[in-house]
C-alpha positions as a printed NumPy array, in Angstrom:
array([[ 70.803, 167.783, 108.21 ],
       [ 73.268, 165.458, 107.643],
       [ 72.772, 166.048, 103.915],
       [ 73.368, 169.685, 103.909],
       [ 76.369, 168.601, 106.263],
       [ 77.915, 166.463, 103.708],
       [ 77.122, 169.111, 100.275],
       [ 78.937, 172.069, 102.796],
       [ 82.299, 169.669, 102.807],
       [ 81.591, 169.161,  99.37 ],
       [ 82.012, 172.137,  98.474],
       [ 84.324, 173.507, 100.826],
       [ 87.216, 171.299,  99.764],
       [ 86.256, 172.078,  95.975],
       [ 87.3  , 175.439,  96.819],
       [ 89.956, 175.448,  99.101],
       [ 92.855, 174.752,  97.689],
       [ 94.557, 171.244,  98.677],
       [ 98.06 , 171.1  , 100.36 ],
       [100.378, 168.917,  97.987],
       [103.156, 169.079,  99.831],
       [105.568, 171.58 ,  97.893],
       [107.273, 174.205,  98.963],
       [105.49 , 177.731,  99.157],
       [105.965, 179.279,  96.007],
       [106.412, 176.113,  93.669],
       [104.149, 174.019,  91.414],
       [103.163, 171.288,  89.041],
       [104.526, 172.437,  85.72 ],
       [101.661, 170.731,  83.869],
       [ 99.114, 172.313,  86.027],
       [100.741, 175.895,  85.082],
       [101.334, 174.394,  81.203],
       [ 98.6  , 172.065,  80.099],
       [ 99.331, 169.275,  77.673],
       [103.351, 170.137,  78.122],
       [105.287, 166.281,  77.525],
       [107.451, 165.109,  79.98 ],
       [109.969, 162.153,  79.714],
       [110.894, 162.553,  84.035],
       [113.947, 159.639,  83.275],
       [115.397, 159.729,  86.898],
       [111.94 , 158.807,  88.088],
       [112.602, 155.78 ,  85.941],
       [115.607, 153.675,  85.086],
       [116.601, 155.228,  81.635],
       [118.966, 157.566,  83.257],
       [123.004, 157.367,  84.208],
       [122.424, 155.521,  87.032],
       [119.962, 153.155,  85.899],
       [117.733, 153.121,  88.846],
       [114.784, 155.347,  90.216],
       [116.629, 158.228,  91.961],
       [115.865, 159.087,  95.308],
       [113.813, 161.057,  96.296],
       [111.449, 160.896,  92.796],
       [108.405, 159.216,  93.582],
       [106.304, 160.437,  90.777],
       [107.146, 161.709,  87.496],
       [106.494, 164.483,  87.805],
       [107.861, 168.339,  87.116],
       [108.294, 171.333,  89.706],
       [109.274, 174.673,  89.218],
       [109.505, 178.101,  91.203],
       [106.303, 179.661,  89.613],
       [108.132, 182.753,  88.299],
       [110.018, 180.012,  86.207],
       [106.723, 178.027,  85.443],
       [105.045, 181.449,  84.468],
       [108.69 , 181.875,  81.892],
       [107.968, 178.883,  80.624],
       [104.816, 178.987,  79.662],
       [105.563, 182.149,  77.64 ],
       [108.262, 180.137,  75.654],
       [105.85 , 177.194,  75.314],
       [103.358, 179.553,  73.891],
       [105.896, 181.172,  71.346],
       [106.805, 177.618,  70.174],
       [103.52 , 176.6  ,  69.547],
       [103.235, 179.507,  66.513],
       [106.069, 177.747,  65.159],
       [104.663, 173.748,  65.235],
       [106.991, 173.501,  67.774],
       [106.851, 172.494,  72.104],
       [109.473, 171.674,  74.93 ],
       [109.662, 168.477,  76.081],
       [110.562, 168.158,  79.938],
       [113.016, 166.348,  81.013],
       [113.527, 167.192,  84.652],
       [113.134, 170.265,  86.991],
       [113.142, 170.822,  90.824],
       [115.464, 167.97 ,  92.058],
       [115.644, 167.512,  95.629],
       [118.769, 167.43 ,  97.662],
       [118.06 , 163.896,  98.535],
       [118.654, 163.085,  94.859],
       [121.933, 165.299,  94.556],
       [123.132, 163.042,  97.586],
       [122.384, 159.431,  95.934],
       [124.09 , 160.752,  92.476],
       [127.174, 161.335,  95.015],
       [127.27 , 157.912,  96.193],
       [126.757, 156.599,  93.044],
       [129.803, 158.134,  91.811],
       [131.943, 157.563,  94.51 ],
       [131.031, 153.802,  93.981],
       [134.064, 153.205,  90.893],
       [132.54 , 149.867,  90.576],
       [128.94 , 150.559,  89.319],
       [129.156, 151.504,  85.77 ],
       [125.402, 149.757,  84.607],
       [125.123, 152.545,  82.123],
       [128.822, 153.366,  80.797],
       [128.159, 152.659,  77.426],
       [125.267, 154.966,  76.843],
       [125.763, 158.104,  78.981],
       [129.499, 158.691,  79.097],
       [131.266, 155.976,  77.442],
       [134.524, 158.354,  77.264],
       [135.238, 159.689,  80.838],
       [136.148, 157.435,  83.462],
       [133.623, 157.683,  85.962],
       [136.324, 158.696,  89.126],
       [136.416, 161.975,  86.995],
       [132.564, 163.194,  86.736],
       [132.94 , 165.584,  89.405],
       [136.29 , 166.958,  88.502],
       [135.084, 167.496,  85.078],
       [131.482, 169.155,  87.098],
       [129.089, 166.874,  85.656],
       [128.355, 165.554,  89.301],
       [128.249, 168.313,  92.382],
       [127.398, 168.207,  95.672],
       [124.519, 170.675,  95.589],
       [122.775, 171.656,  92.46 ],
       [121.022, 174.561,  90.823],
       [117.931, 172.216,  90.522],
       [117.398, 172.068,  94.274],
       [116.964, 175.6  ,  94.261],
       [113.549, 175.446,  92.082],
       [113.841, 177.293,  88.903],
       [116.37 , 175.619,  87.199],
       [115.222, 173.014,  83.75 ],
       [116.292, 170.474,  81.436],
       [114.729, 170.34 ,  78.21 ],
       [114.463, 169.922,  74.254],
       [112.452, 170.798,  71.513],
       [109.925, 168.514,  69.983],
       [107.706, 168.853,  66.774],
       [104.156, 169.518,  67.526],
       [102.373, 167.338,  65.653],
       [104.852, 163.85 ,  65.88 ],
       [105.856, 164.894,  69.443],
       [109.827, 163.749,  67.862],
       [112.759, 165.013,  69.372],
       [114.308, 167.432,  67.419],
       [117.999, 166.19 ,  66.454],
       [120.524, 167.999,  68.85 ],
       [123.621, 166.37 ,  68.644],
       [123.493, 164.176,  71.622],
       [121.241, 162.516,  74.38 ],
       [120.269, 164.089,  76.911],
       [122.435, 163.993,  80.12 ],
       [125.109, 162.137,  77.918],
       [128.313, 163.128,  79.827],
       [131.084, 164.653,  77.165],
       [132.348, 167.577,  74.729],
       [129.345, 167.066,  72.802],
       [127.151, 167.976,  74.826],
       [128.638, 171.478,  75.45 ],
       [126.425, 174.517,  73.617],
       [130.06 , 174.999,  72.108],
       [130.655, 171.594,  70.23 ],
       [132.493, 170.715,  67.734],
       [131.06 , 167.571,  66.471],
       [127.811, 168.333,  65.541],
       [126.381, 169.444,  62.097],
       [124.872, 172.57 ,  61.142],
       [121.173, 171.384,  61.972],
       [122.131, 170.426,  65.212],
       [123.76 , 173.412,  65.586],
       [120.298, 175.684,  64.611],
       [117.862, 173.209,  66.566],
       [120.738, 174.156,  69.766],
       [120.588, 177.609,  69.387],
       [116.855, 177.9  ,  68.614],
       [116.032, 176.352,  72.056],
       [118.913, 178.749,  73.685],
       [117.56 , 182.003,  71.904],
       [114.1  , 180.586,  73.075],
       [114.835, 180.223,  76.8  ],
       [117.68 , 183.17 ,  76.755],
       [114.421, 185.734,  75.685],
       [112.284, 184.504,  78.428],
       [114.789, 184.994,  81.053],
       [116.583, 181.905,  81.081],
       [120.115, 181.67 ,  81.609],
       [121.826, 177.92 ,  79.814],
       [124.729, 176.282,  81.004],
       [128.068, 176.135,  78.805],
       [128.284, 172.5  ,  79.537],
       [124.885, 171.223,  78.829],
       [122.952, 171.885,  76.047],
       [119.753, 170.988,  77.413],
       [120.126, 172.928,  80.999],
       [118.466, 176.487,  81.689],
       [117.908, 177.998,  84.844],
       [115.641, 181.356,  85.247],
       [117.076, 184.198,  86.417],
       [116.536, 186.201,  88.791],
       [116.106, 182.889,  90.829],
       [113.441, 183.647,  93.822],
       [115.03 , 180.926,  95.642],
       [119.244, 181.746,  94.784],
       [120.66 , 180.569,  98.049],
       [118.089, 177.986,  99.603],
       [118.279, 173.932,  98.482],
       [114.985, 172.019,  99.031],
       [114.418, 168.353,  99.615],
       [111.245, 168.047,  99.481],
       [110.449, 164.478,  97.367],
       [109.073, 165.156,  93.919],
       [105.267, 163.01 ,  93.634]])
């Protein structure tokens, strides 16, 4: 008896799905995308702070699933090109949001100055709307992204880093050259015809519309 007992839990959690923790109507974008490559920096320390950001435990990517399901449909359009996104971040919880606002209220801790926005004093970042106090990535359907080649997995060359704070950065730059220019607006004409709306400022930042989420900010940790 005890047996059977054991098989009939067995299979019982093998079919009921598990409770990870995320919000209703959100997932893992690699469980919706298979083989999609992430570089999650603020789980990390490559990132403007230079530090694991709160609130990232895992890297690991979230989206809405209307997003996720977007997505997918520009992943799979890339592919027939030798082409994939690369992930860079997604759902960000509000906890996050809040420890990039001390951060930058603290003048004195500029660890990463040099690479991420060597130009702009730092007491400016929100002024210039680089750093908010809520953001669009809270809300669940909101990406940052490149392009990378297929086969190599290389970054295709867009004219800056990502998250590198300055004019260059803008969809609208200046200084960049002509490939930069047509890698930038292949990703934007990508996400654009899957729903995707980019941000002037930031060449690497989409965010699906209609959001299913518009007006709520999560906080649930990312792991």
């Amino acid at each position: 008896m005890r047996n059977y007992l054991l098989l009939f839990l067995f299979l019982l959690e093998a079919v009921v799905p598990q409770d990870k923790g995320l919000p209703e109507g959100f997932v893992y974008l690699d469980e919706k995308i298979p083989g999609i490559v992430y570089n999650i920096r603020y789980a990390g320390s490559h990132n403007f702070i230079g530090k694991p950001v709160d609130g990232y435990l895992k890297p690991q990517a979230i989206l809405s699933e209307p997003a996720a399901n977007a997505l997918l449909k520009v992943q799979e359009e890339l592919i027939q090109n030798d082409l994939m996104l690369k992930i860079f971040d997604a759902y960000r919880p509000q906890q996050a949001v809040n420890h990039f606002i001390d951060w930058a209220r603290d003048e004195g801790d500029t660890l990463m100055k040099s690479e991420f926005y060597p130009d702009i004093p730092k007491s400016r970042l929100f002024q210039l709307g680089y750093i908010a106090s809520q953001s669009g990535h809270s809300r669940g359907s909101t990406v940052d992204l490149t392009l990378i080649d297929a086969t190599t997995c290389k970054e295709l060359d867009m004219g800056s880093t990502y998250d590198f704070f300055g004019e260059i950065s803008h969809h609208n730059a200046s200084g960049i050259n002509e490939d930069q220019k047509k890698n930038r607006l292949l990703l934007k004409n990508m996400m654009m015809k899957h729903g995707f709306r980019p941000y002037s400022e930031e060449w690497w930042h989409y965010t699906y519309k209609p959001e299913p989420y518009p007006n709520t900010y999560f906080d649930v940790p990312v792991k």
